[in-house]
N, C-alpha and C positions, 0 to 999 in steps of 0.2 A: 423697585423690585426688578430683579434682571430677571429675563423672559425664559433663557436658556442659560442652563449649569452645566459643565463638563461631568459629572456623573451621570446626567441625562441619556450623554452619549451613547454609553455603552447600556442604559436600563430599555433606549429607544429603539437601539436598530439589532436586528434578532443576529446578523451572522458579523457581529465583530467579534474579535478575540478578546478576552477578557483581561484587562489590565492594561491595555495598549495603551489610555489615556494616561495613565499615570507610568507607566515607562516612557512617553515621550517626555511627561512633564520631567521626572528627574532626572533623566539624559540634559535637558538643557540647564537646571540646576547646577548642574554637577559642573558645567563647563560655563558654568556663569552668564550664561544668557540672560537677559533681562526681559525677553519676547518672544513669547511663541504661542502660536494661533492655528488653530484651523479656519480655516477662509474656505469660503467659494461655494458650491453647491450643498456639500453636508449638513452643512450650518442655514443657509439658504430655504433647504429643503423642509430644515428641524421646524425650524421657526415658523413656515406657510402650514405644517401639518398643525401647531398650535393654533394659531390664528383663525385657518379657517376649517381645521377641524377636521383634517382629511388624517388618510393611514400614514405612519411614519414610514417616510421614505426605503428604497433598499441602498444598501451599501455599495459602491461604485468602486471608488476610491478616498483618500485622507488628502485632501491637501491643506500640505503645515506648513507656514511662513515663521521664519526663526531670525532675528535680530541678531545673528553669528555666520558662522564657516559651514557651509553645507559637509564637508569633508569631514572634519572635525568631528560633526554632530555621528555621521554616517560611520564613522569609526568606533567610537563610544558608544553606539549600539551593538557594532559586530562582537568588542568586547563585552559586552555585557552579556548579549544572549549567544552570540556564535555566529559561524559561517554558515550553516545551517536553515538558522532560521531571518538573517538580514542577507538579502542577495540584490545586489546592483541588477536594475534590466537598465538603467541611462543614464550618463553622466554628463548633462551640460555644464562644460567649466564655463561657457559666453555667457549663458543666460543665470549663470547663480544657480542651477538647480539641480536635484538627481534623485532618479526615479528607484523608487527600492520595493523589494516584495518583504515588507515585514510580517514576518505573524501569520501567512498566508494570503495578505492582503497587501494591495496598491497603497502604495503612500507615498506621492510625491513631494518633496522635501524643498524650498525653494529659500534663499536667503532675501531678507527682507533690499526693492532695488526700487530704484525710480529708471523710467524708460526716457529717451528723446529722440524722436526721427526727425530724422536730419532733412529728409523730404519725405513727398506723403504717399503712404505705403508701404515705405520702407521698412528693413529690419529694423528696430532701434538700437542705441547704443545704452550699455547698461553699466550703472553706478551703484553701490551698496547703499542703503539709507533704512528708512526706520520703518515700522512697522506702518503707523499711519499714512506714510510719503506711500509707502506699496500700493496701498488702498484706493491711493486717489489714478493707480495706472490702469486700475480695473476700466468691466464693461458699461458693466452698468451699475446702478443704486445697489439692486438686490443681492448683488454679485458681490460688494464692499463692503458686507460684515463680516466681522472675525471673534471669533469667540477665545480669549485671553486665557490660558491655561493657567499659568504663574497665580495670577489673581484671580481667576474664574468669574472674571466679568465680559459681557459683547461691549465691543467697539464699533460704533453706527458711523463715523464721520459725515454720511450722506444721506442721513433718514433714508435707510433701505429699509427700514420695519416700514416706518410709514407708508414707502411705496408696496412694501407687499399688502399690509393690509388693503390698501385701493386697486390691489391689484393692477399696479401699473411698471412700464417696463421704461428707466429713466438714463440715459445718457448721461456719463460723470462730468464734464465738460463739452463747450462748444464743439472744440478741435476733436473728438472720439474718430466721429468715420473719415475725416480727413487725414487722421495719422493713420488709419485700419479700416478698411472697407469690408473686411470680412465680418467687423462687428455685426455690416448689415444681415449677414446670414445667420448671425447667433440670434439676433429680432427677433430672425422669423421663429428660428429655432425655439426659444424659451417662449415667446407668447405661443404657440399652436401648443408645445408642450404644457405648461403651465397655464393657459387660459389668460392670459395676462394680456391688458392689451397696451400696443406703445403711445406714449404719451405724444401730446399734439406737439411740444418743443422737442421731443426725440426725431419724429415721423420729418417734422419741418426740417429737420438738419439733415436727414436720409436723404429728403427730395434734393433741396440745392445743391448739397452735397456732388450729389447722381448729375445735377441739371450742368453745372459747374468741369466736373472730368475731369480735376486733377492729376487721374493717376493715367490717364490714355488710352483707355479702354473698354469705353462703352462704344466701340468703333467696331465694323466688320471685323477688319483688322486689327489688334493691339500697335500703338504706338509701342515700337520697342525702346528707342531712345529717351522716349518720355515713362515707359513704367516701370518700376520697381523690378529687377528681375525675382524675385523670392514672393510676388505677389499671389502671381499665378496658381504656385502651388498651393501654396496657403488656401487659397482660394478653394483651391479642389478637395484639399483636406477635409474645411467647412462642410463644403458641400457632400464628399462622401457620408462625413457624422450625419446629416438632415437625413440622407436618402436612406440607411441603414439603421438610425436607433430614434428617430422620432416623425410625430404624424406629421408624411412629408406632403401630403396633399394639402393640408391648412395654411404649410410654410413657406411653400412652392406659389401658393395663389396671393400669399401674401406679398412676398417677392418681385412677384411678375407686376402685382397692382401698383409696388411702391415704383417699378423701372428698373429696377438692380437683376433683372435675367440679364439686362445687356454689358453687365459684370463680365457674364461668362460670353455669351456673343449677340447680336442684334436678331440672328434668326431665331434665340428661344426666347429669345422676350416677345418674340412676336407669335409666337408658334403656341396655337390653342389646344392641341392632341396630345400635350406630352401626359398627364391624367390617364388617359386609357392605355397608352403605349407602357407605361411603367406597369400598370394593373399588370396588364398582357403578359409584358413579360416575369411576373414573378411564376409564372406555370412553366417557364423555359430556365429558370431561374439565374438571367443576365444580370449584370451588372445594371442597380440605376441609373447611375450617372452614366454609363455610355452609353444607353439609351435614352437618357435625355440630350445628349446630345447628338444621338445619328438622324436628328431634323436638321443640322445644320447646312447649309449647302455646301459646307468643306468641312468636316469636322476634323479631320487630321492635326492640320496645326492647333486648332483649341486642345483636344486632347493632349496634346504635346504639352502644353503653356497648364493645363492643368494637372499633369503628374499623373497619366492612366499608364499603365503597363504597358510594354510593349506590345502582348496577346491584346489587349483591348483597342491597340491602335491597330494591329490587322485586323480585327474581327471588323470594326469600320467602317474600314476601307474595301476588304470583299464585298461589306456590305452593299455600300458607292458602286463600286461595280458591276455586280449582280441586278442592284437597282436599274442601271443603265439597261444593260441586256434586257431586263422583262421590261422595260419600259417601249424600248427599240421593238420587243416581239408581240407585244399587246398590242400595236397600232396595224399587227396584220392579224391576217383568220387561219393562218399557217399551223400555228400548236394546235389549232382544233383537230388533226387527223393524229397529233404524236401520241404514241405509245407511252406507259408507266417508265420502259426502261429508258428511251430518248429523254423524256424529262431528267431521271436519274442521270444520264449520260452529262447531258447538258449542266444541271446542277454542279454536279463531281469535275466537271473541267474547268470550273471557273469560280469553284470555291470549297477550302479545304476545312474549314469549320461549320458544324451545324450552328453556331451561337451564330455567325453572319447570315443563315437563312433564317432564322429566328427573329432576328434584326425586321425583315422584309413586313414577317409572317406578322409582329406587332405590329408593322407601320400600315397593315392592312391593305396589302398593294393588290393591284384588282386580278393576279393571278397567283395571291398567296395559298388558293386550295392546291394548286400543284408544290407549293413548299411545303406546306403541312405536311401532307399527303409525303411529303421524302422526309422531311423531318420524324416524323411519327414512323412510319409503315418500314420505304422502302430503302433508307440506308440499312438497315439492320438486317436486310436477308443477305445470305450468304450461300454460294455454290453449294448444291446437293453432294457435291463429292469434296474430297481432299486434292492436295499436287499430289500428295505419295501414293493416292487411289490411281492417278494417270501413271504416274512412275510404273505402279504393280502393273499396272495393263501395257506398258510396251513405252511411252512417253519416255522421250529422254529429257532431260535437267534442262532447262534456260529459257527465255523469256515468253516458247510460244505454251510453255502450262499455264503462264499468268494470264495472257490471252485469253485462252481456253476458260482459263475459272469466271474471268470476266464474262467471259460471252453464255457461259452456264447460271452466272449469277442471274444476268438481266434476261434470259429465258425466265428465269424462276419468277422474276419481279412483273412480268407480262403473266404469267401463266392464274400468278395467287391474286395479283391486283388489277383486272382484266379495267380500264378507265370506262366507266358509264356516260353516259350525257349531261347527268348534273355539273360532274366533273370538268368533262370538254368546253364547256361554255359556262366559265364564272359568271359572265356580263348579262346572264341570265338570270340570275338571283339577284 
């Protein structure tokens, strides 16, 4: 008896559009397809809510694996329903695939490939093949069912039921993290998300894997000669998905226990605060990933190797900076007499984002009450007056109004935020 039926689909998940299954089916009919499947998490998800009884998954995306021409297929849709309602958002012609908004909905469209890298890490090189060959390029067990539209049968080739039923998380082959090291972060991902735990011949290939260093990277430094240039990003992709759409605390600790923080560098595999620093900053609402990595002791070129924005690599780096300065001024008893607006003064010349005092304020540095204290209060007062207030009173135009306004501001910022002694002596609390 098959577990899951493709009318299932649409009776299980409340916000698909109705008929979608059966307009993919006859699109590939039509064009003589012999295979097509949804794979991957949809189907993944159906089947663990049968099993073990939980709520049917929500709708993410469709991913369909077609034994044809992605183009073809993506064509004989537009004619069928229109421009309207089939709209291209990516078209990889390398990888066989392309991403469409049908229906209202994601549905990535991929033709059925077998992968080979060429060395480990690497992009792979890609060949058209069959639906089964696809199956075996997957992550893991659970990951390599597909659910057979045409005939409305699953396709297991890896006892993935079984592994879900034991709830276990199973490597398709030896070679998985050696050809892709980012599998290691999907691990963490699916077991904290899914409860699932990795199996001891999965875990054991993680470890030697990591122990081994194939790709040149568990090093302060990246081997550049020796790694993948397209790693890196990858990498930070992964990690972005963890840090934004699943419990990153479970899969962060999982990570760190297996050795694969030193993925991204050797200071956060080692670095036991990132847990509270991330907390922290979701009230400042940072980036997590660049907050996990402003423990690095150079974080620049990581962020670099991992694909942060430009804004994210200065916010960093003022951070670096600024860290330096309070570090340098903590070791005397000088700030004990400064004023609100000297702090402000000081702050403002040596960093032009609040997200870099923010940076400080999570990492709990022993005079983040004067960051706070600017972060919160005093960047936001502004001069009692206008320039055009000076202008009507006699002021003529050019840089000594700016002056002026400035030197009126940080009156104001003494006058409303007069600093107490809790304040003046952090090293007190």
């Amino acid at each position: 008896m098959n577990l899951l039926h493709k009318a299932e689909i649409e009776q299980s998940i409340n916000n698909i559009p109705s008929g979608i299954v059966d307009i993919l089916t006859k699109t590939a009919q039509e064009l003589h397809i012999n295979k097509i499947a949804i794979v991957g998490g949809l189907v993944r998800d159906l089947i663990i809510s049968k099993i073990h009884n939980t709520v049917n998954p929500k709708l993410n995306d469709i991913d369909l694996l077609i034994e044809g021409e992605t183009d073809k297929f993506f064509n004989l849709l537009v004619k069928k329903l229109g421009n309207e309602k089939v709209k291209v958002i990516r078209n990889n012609i390398d990888y066989k695939t392309i991403e469409l908004q049908l229906l209202g909905i994601k549905v990535d469209i991929a033709s059925a490939r077998t992968e080979i890298y060429s060395t480990p890490g690497s992009n792979p090189d890609v060949t058209s093949s069959s639906l089964k060959k696809d199956l075996y390029r997957r992550d893991f067990s659970i990951n390599s069912i597909a659910l057979e539209l045409i005939e409305d049968k699953l396709i297991d080739p890896f006892s993935g039921i079984e592994a879900i039923k034991k709830k276990k998380l199973e490597f398709l082959h030896p070679k998985s993290v050696l050809e892709d090291p980012t599998r290691i972060i999907r691990a963490a991902r699916y077991s904290a998300r899914l409860n699932f735990e990795v199996s001891s011949n999965s875990l054991n290939q993680i470890k030697n894997t990591l122990d081994s260093n194939p790709w040149g990277v568990n090093t302060t430094e990246w081997d550049n000669e020796k790694s993948p240039p397209a790693l890196a990003s990858r990498l930070g992709m992964e990690l972005n998905l963890l840090l934004n759409n699943e419990p990153w605390v479970a899969a962060l600790k999982l990570l760190q226990s297996w050795g694969a923080l030193s993925l991204i560098n050797l200071d956060i595999q080692k670095d036991n605060s990132w847990q509270e620093r991330i907390t922290l900053s979701q009230d400042f609402n940072l980036q997590p990933l660049t907050i996990l990595l402003s423990n690095s002791q150079d974080p620049i070129p990581v962020a670099k190797r991992l694909g942060l924005s430009k804004i994210q690599e200065i916010i960093l780096s003022e951070s670096c900076n600024l860290n330096q300065l309070f570090n340098n001024l903590s070791s005397s008893e000088e700030y004990f007499s400064w004023s609100a607006s000297r702090w402000s003064n000081m702050i403002e010349a040596n960093c032009k984002r609040a997200d870099s005092v923010a940076i400080l304020i999570c990492k709990k540095h022993i005079l983040s009450h004067y960051l706070l204290h600017w972060h919160t209060k005093w960047r936001f007062i502004k001069s009692p007056i206008s320039g055009k207030d000076l202008i009507d009173n006699g002021w003529e135009t050019g840089p000594k109004i700016g002056k002026e306004l400035e030197r009126l501001r940080l009156e104001k910022i003494d006058n409303e935020h007069p600093l107490d002694e809790f304040i003046k002596n952090p090293q007190s609390t």
